[in-house]
Backbone as CSV, one residue per row, in Angstrom:
resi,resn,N_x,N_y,N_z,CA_x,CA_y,CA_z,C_x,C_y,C_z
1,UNK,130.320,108.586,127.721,131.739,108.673,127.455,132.429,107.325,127.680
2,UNK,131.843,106.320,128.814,132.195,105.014,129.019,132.313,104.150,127.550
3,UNK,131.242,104.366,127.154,130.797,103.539,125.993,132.003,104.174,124.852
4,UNK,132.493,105.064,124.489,133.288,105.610,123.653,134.689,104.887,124.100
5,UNK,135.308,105.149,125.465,136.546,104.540,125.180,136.443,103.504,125.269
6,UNK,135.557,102.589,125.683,135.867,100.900,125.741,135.749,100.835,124.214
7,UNK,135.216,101.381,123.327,134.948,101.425,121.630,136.210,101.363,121.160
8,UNK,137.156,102.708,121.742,138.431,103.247,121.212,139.407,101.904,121.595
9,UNK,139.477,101.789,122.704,140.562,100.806,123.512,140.177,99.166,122.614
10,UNK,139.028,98.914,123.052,138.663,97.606,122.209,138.951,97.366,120.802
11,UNK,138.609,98.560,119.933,138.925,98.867,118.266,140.341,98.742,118.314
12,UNK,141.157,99.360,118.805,142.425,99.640,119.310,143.483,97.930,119.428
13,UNK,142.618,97.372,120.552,143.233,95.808,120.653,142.923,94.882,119.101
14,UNK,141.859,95.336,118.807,141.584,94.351,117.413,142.429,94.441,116.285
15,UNK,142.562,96.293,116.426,143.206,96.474,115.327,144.870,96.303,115.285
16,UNK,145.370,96.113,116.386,146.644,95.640,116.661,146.280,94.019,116.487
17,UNK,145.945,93.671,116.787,145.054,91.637,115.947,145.447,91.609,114.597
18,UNK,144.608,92.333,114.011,144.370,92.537,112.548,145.857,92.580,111.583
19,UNK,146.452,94.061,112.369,148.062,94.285,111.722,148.719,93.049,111.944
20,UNK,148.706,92.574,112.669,149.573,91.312,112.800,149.695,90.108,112.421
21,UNK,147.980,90.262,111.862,147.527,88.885,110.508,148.011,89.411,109.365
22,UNK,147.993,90.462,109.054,148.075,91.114,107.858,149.572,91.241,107.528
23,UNK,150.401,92.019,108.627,151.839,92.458,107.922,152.659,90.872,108.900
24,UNK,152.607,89.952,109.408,153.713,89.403,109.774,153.685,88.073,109.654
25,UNK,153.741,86.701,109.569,153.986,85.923,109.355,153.128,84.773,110.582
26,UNK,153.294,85.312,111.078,152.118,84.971,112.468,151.051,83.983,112.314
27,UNK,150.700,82.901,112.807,149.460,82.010,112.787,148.735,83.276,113.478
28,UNK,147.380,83.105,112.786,146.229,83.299,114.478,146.722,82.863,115.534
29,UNK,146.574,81.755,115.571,146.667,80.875,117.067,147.462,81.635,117.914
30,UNK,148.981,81.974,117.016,149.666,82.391,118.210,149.909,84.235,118.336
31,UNK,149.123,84.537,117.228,148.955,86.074,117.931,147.821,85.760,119.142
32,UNK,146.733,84.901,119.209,146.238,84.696,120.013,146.588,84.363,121.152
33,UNK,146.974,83.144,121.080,148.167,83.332,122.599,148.838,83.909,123.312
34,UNK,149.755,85.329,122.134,150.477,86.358,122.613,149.554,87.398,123.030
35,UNK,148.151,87.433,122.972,147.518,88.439,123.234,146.860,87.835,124.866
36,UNK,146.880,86.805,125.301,146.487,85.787,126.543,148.101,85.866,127.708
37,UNK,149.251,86.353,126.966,150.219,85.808,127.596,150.550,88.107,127.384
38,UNK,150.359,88.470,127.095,150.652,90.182,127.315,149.713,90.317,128.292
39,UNK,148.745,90.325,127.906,147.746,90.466,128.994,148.063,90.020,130.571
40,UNK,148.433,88.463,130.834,149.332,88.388,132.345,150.152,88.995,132.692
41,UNK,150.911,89.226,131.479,152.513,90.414,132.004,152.101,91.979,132.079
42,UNK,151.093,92.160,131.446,150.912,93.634,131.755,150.056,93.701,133.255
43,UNK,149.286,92.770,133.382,148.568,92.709,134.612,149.571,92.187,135.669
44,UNK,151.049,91.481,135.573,151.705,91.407,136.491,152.690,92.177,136.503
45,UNK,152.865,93.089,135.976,153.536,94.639,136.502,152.554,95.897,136.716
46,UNK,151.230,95.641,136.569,150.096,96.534,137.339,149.712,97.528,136.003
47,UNK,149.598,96.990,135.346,149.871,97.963,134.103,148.198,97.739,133.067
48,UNK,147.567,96.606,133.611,146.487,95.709,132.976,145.023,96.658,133.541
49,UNK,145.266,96.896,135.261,143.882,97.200,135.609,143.803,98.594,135.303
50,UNK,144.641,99.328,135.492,144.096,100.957,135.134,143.884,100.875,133.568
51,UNK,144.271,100.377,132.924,143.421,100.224,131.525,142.393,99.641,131.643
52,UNK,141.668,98.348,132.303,140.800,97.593,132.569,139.755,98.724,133.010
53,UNK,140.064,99.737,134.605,139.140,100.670,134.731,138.993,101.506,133.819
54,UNK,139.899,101.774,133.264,139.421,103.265,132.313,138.420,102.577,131.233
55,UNK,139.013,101.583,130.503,137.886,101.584,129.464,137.485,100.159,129.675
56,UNK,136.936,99.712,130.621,135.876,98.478,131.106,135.795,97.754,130.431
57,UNK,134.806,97.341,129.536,134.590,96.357,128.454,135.762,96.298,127.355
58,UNK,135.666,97.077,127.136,137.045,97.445,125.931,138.187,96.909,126.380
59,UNK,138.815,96.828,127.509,139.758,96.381,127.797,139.624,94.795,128.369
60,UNK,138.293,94.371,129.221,138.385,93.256,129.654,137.647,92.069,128.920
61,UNK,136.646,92.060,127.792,136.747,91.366,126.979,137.648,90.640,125.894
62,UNK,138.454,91.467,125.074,139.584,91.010,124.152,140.311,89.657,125.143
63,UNK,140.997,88.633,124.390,142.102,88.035,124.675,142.731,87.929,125.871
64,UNK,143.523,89.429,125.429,144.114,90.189,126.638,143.515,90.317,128.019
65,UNK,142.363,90.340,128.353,141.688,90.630,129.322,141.508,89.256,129.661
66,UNK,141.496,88.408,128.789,141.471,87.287,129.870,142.573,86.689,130.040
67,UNK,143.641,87.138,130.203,145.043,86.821,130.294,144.833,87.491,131.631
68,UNK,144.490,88.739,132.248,144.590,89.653,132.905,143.370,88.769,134.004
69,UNK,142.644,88.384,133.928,141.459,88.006,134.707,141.952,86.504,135.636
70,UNK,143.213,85.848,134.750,143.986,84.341,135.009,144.786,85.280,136.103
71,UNK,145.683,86.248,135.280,146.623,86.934,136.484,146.491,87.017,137.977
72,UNK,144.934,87.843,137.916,144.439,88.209,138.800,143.729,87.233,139.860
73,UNK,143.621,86.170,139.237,142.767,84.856,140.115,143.995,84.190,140.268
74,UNK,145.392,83.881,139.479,146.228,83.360,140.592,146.798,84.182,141.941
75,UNK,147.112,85.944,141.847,147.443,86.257,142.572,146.382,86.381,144.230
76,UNK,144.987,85.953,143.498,144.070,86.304,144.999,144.073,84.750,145.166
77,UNK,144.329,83.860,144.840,144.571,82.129,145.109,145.943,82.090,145.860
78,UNK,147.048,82.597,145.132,147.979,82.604,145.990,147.944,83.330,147.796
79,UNK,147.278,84.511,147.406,147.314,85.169,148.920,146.218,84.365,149.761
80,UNK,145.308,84.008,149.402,144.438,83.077,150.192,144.964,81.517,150.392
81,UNK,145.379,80.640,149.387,145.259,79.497,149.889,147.484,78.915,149.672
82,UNK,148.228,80.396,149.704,148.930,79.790,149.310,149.992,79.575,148.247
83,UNK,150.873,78.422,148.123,151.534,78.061,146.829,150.488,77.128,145.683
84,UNK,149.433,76.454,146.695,148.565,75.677,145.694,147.608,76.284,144.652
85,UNK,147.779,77.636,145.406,146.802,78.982,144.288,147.261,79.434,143.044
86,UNK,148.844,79.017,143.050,149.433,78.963,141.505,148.443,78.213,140.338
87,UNK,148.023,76.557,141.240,147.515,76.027,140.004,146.356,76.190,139.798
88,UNK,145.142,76.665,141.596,143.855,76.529,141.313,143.342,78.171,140.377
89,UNK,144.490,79.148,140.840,143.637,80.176,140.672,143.249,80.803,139.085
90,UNK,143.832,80.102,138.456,143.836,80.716,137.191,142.333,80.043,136.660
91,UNK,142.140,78.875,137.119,141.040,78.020,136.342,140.068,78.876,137.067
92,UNK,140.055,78.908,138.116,138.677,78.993,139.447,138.188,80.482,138.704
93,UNK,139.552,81.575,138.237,139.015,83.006,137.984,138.173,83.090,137.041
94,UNK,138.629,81.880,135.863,137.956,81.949,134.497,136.915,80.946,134.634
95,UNK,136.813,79.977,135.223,135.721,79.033,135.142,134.397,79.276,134.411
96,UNK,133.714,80.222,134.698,132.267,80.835,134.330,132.676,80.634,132.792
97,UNK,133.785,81.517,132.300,134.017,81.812,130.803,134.008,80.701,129.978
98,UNK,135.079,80.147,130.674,135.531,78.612,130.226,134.294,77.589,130.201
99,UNK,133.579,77.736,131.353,132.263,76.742,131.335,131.610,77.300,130.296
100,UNK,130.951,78.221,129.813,130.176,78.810,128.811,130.755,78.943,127.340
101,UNK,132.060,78.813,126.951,132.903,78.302,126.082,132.251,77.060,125.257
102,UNK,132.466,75.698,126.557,132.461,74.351,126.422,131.072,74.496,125.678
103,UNK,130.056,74.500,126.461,129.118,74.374,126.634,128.278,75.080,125.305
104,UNK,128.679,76.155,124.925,128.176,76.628,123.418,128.512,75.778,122.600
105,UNK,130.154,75.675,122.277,130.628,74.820,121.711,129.841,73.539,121.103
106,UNK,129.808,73.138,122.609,129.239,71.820,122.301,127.397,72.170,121.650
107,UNK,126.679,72.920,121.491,125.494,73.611,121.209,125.790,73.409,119.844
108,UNK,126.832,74.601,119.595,126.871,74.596,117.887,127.209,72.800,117.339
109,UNK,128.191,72.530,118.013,128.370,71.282,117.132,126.982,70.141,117.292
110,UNK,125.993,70.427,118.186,124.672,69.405,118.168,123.810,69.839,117.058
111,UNK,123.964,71.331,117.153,122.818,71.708,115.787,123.145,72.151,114.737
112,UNK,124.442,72.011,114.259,125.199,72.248,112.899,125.292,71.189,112.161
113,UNK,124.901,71.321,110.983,125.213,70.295,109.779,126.600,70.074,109.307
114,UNK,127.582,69.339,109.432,128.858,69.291,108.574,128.604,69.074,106.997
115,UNK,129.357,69.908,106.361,129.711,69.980,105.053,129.942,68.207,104.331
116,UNK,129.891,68.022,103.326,130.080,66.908,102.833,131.123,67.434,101.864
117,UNK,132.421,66.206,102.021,133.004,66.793,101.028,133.022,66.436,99.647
């Protein structure tokens, strides 16, 4: 049943993605962003993790979830180290992601051919 709603919830976030390429005027980029920047505000009115538990993957992969994962690593940076946890905690929460980001990145662009134009 796990596997079903993270399906529903996840299908659910994409397909709110999708409508928003489709019917509005919108870059990617910045439905992307708005889906990085909902995600903190729903996770900073508490509204992020009981969706996060209910449907696990579904909710904490998308965008959104890592908007929610920044939230959550400044607020345990702040209670541990502070006002300086504003700036460390958001990087320190995502680091792993962010390191494995770079690091593909940089993979594809060593073993990809560029187009000639």
């Amino acid at each position: 049943m796990q596997f079903l709603w993270a399906f529903l919830v996840g299908g659910a976030l994409c397909l709110i993605g999708q409508l928003l390429i489709d019917r509005t005027s919108l870059t990617p980029a910045r439905i992307l962003t708005g889906f990085v920047v909902v995600g903190v505000v729903l996770s900073a009115v508490g509204l992020y993790e009981p969706l996060a538990d209910f449907a696990g993957a579904g909710a904490t992969v998308p965008l959104s979830g890592f908007g929610h994962l920044m939230a959550q690593g400044v607020r345990d940076a702040v209670d541990r180290d502070g006002a300086i946890g504003i700036l460390t905690g958001a990087l320190t929460a995502s680091a792993a992601g962010l390191g494995a980001a770079v690091l593909l990145s940089l993979i594809a662009g060593l073993v990809s051919k560029p187009k000639e134009k």
